[in-house]
Each structure stands twice: as C-alpha cells, then as structure tokens.
N, C-alpha and C positions, 0 to 999 in steps of 0.2 A: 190605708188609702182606699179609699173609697173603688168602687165599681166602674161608675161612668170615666172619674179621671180617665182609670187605668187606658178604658175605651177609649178615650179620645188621645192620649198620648202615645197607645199602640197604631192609630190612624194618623198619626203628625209622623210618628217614624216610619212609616209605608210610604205616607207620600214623600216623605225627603228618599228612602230610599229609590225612589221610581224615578225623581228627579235624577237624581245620581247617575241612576240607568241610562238615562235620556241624553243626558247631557256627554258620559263618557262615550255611548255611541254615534254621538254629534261627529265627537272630534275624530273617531276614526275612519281611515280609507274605506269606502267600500270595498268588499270582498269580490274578485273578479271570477265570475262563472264560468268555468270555460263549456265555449256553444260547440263543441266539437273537437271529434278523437281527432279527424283528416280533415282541413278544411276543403269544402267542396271543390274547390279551385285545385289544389292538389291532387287531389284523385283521380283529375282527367292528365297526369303526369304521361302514363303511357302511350296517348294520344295525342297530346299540344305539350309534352314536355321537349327542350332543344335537342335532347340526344335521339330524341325518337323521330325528331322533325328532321331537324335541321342537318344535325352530325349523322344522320344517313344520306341525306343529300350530297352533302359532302363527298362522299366516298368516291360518288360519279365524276367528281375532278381534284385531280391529284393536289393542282398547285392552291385551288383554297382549303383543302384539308391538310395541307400542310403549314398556311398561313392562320390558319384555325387550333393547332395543336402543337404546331413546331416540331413537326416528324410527319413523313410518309405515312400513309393507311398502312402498309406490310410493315414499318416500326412501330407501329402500334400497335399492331396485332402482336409482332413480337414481345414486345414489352409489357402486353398484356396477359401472354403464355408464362412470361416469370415471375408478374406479382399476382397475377388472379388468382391462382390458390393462397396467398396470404390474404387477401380481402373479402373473400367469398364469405358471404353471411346465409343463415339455415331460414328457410321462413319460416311462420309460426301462424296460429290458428289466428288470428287476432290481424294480421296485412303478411304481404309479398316484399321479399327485403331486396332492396337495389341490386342489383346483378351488379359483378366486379367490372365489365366496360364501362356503364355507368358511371360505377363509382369513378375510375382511374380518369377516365374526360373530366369531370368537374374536379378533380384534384389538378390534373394538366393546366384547364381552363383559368382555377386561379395560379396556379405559377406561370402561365404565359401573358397573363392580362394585370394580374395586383386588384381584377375587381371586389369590393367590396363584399362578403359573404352574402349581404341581403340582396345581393344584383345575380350575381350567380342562384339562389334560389329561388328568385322570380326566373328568370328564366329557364331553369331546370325541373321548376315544381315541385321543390321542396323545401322543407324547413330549413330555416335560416341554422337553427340548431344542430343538425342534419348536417350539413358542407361544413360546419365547424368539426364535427367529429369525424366525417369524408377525411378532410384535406389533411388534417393528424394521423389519421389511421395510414391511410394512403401513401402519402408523404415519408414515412416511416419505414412502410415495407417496401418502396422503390431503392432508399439505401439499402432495408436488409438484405432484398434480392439482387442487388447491382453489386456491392461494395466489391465482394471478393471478385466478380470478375472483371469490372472497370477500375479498379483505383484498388487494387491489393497493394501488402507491404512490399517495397521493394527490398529484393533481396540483391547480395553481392553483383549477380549477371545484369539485372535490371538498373543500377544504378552505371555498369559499364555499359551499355546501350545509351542511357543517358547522356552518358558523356562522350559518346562516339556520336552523338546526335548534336550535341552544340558543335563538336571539332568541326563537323561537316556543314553544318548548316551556316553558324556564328564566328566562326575561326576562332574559338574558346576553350582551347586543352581542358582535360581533368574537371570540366563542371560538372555536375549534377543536377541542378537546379537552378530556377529563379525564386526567390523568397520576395513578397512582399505582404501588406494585409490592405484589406478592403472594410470600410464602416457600411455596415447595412442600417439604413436607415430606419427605426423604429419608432412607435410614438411611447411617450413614456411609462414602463408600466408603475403603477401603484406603491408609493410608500419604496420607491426604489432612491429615493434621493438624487447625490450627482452621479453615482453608480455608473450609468450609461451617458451622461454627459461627454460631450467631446471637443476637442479642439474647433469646430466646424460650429460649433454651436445646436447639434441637434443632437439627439439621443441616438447609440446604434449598439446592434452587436456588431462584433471585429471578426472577419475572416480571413483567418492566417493560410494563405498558400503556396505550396512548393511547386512550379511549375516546368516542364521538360521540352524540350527543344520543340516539340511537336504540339505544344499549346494545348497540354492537357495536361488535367491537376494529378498528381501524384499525392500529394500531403496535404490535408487538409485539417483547418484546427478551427471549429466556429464554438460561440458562446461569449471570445472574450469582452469585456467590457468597455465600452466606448470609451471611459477615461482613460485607459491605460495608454499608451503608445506602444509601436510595433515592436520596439524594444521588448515590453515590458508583456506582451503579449508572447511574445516566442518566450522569455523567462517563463512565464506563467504555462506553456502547453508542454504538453505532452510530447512534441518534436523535439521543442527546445532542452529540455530533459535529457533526452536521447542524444540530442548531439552536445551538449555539453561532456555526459560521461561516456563519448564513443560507443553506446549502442547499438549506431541505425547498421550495422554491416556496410561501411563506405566500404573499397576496394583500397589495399593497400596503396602508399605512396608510389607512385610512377616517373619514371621520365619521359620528359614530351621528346618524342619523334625529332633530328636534329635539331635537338637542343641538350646532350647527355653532357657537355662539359656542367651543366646546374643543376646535376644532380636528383634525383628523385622528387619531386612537387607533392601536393597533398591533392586529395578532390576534396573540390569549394564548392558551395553555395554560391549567389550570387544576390547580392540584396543594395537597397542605396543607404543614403548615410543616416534613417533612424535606426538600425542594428547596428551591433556592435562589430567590430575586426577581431575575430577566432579564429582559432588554427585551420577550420572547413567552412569560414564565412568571409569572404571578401566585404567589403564597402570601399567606395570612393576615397582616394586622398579628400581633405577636408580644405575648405580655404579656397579666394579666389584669387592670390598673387601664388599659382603654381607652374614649374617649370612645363614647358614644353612636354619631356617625356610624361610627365605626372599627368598632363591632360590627353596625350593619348591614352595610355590606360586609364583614365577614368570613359573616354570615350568608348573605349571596346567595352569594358565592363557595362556599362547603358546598355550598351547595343546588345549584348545576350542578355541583360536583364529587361528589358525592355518587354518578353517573350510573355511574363506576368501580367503584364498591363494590357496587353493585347487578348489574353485569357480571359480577364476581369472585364474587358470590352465585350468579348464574345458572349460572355455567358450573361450580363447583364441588356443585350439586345435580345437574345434571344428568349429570355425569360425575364418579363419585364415588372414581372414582384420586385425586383432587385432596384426598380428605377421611384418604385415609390414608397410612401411611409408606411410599413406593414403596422396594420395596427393587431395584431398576435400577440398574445403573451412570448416570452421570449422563449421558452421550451419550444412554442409550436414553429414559430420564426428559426429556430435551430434546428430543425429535421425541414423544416423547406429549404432553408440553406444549401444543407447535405442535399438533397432529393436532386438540385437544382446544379449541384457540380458534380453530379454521380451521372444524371442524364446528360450533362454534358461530355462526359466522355463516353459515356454509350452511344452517343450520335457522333462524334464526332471521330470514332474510332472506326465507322462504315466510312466514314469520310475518306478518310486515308487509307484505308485496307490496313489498318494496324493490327495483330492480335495482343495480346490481354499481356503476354509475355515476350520479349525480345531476347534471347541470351544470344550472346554474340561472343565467337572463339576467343580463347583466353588471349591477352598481350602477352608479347614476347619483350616487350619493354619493362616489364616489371621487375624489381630487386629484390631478389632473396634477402629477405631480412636477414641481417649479422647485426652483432655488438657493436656498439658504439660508446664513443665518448659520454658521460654521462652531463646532460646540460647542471649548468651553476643553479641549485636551488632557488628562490625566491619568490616575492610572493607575485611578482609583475613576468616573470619568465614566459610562459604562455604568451602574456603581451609581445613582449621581446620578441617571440617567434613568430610570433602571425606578422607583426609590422615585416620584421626580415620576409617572411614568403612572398606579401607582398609587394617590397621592392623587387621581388627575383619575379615577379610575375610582371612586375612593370616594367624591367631590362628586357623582358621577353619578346614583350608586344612592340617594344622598340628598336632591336636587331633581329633576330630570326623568325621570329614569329610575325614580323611587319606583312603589310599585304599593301598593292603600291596603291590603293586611294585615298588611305589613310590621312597622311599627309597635307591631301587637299583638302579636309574637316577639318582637322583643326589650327 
C-alpha cells in the first residue's frame, strides 16, 4: 500500500478517534470541583453558630433551657460529666474538633425536636455530614454511659421492689412489670422489602418494653421489625428467651398477704391480649360475652398495665424524634431509641428521688420450696397451668383482694 493511503487512513482513525473522545465526554456528568475544605459560612461556627449564640443565652433562664433541651442546665452539665470523655475528639493540624457540649446539644437537639440533619446543621454551622456522625456517635455513648446505672439487669431484690411498687400503687400482687411494644415510625430503608412493614401501614422499628410501677423502663428490646407483632417480637428478643427458660432471676412463688388459703402465686408480667398467657405473663380473658368476675380482672389487669402506655406517652412528649418519621438507617434509629429511654430514666429518676437500686427486706410470706406432686406431662401442660393461675388470680381480685370501687367500673 502505498504511502499517502496509509496517511490519509492514519488521519480518518485520529479523527474518528477524537470524535469518540468528544462524544463519550458529552454524555458524561461533569466532575464536581470542590471550592473549599470549610465553607466559609461555617468557619464563622464559633461566633453565629446556636451553641455559641443561643445555647448560652439560655443558660440565663432556666425554663427556656429546659424547653430547649428537655433537662435543667445542672442535668446537663451532669450528663455531660458522663458521656464527654466518651466523645471527646483530639484536634489536629489541619481544624479544631467540636468540643463534647457541642457535640452532646446537637445530638439532644435532634432527639428532642426529629429536625432534619440539614436544619440542625444550618443552624449549628456545620456539615450536614457532621450531625450525621454527631448524633451516632453521641447517641451511642449516652447508652454506654447510662445503661448500667439507669436501666441495669434486674436482679432477684429489684424485681421484689417491683412488685412491692405495683401492690402499693396499683393493688396488683406479685407483678413485675408492664410488657407492651411501641412501632417507631421509620421511612423505609432500601432493598428492605415488607421487612418493616406494619399493620398501621407505615414502616417501623418495634420497641419492646417492660415497665415498673414507677414509669420507668427496666427492659428494653428495640430493632424488632415492624411486620412482626408483639407476640412475635417478645419470641424473637432476648427477654422473651429469658423468660420462657426462667432465666431473668424472678423471686420465687409467694403467697399474697390474706390470701394464704390459694396458695403460693407466681410473679407475672402484665401485657394485653397480643402476648400470649405463660406461667409469668398474664393477658386478658379473651372475648366480649364475659362473666362479671372475668371483667373485673381484666379491668385491674388494664389498670396496672396501663403504667406502659403512660411510659411510651412520656417518653415520646418529651423527645419528639419519636413523634416523627425518622428517616435514619435503622442501626442509627436503634441507639436513638436506646439513648432516648436511657435519658428517660436519668431524668426521671431526680424526678422521684429514686436511686439506681431498691432492695427491699426479704418477705416473710415466702415458701420454702419442698417436693411436690409431679404435674401430668404433656405437651399443653404449661398451658394448663398458666390458664389455672389465672383464674386464681381472677378469684382474687373478686374476694379478698376487691377494693370497694371496683364495682362501680364495671
């Protein structure tokens, strides 16, 4: 082949190649330059940012800093003294790292308000990216630092405090607890299918909580999945577990105070009719053509369980993420959970002058376990027994155990 072809066909593939070039750079995105490490808007954080402005203002009156935060300036400072060493960040040559007040206000901030991260970072002066990592990190170490002394495992003493708190408060022998669960409303995350799906029709996580006479969480179980039902949630946790194989340390069976001809009673939970009837869980007779007695006990049973609902009221007034659709991944949506019923009983434990632990002197109502009869095998036995406890807990509420207004409810 000649010379010139060659030229002229080495010249026809350049320009097709260049076209090519041209063309494949057409269709792509331009590349976005970033104009800046700190946008200048930011930098002036320490000056016009809220905590520096505003959230010092504050401090000069008690009652907007507490409608600002949902605690006292002096619980806050406390509360500051036990997660700031877990948030404390080092500066480095390169910017100044948010001091842990800082930090802990805009993690507060969005669990009392549910505002959306880029509203909190407008008005805090910082990156939106920034209060995403805040309110994780944060969020996180107020369980770490809380958990063991607000909401520890209870043990055999704490569980008779328990129920020396419903007797007195609720006229409810031998309970323990209120069980019920709460859907947090979420938006849905990704490639999650009906997973979070709910009967309500929105997506949520499920928080399971055991609650004590004194409207504060003792057991708390978040994560489960919006499809599931409370049934199916207590199955599925880590409580549920536990009290199925006698685990959690209840306090042996007891007799209630005159009431000894019925013998020893179990300590119960107290939950409504989506859990199931176990040997340490009560639920309602079922049905609306029920005797007389049948609707007193379901009525007293309400009425100390009722103590959950009023819990889940509290704690979603006062931290009001809980009232709107968190749109979090659901890892992060589950340490705000936690964060959010860990501060509430750190705040509501100055409420009451409660401390961390109650033990309270042993009963003298208690039965020396001896040998017994051994029950008839089968595979419904359990059942058998729970139904028996309670009709004897329903005769209870209906002779000795009556209290005279009863009567006039139902």
């Amino acid at each position: 082949m000649d010379a010139g072809v060659v030229a002229r066909v080495s010249r026809v593939t350049r320009v097709c190649a260049r076209l090519h070039l041209v063309y494949t750079l057409s269709r792509m995105r331009p590349c976005s330059v970033r104009r800046f490490w700190v946008h200048p808007i930011l930098r002036k954080r320490l000056q016009r940012g809220e905590y520096h402005l505003l959230v010092q203002e504050l401090r000069l009156d008690d009652r907007l800093f507490q409608r600002y935060f949902r605690m006292s300036k002096e619980v806050f400072d406390e509360l500051l003294g036990k997660v700031g060493p877990l948030i404390t960040k080092v500066d480095t040559h390169l910017r100044m790292s948010i001091g842990p007040a800082e930090r802990l206000a805009i993690c507060l901030r969005y669990l009392a308000t549910g505002d959306s991260y880029a509203t909190i970072a407008f008005s805090y002066r910082v990156g939106r990216s920034t209060v995403a990592v805040i309110v994780k990190e944060v969020a996180g170490a107020i369980w770490t630092a809380l958990v063991e002394e607000c909401m520890p495992v209870p043990q055999v003493e704490d569980w008779r405090a328990i129920a020396a708190g419903f007797q007195e408060r609720w006229e409810f022998p031998n309970c323990v607890g209120a069980i019920d669960g709460k859907h947090v409303v979420i938006q849905a995350p990704a490639n999650a299918g009906s997973l979070y799906f709910n009967y309500k029709s929105t997506h949520s996580l499920v928080l399971l909580a055991v609650v004590d006479a004194e409207y504060l969480f003792r057991v708390v179980d978040v994560g489960g999945f919006g499809r599931s039902s409370d049934s199916g949630s207590l199955r599925n946790s880590a409580f549920g577990e536990s009290l199925r194989d006698g685990s959690l340390q209840l306090p042996p069976d007891t007799v209630i105070a005159g009431s000894e001809r019925r013998g020893p009673l179990p300590h119960v939970f107290v939950g409504d009719e989506a859990f199931p009837l176990l040997d340490n869980l009560l639920r309602p007779f079922p049905g609306r053509h029920l005797t007389r007695e049948r609707r007193l006990f379901n009525y007293r049973l309400s009425r100390a369980r009722l103590v959950v609902e009023c819990a889940f009221g509290i704690l979603s007034t006062q931290w009001r993420m809980l009232r709107r659709v968190i749109t979090t991944s659901p890892e992060v949506t589950e340490l705000c959970v936690k964060a959010a019923c860990v501060l509430h009983n750190f705040l509501r434990r100055k409420t009451i002058d409660m401390p961390s632990r109650t033990p309270i002197a042993r009963s003298t109502d208690e039965v020396t376990p001896t040998l017994c009869d051994a029950p008839r095998m089968g595979s419904n036995n359990a059942t058998r027994r729970s139904i028996q406890q309670r009709e004897t807990f329903c005769s209870y509420f209906n002779e000795e155990g009556a209290v005279r207004w009863q009567a006039n409810v139902v």
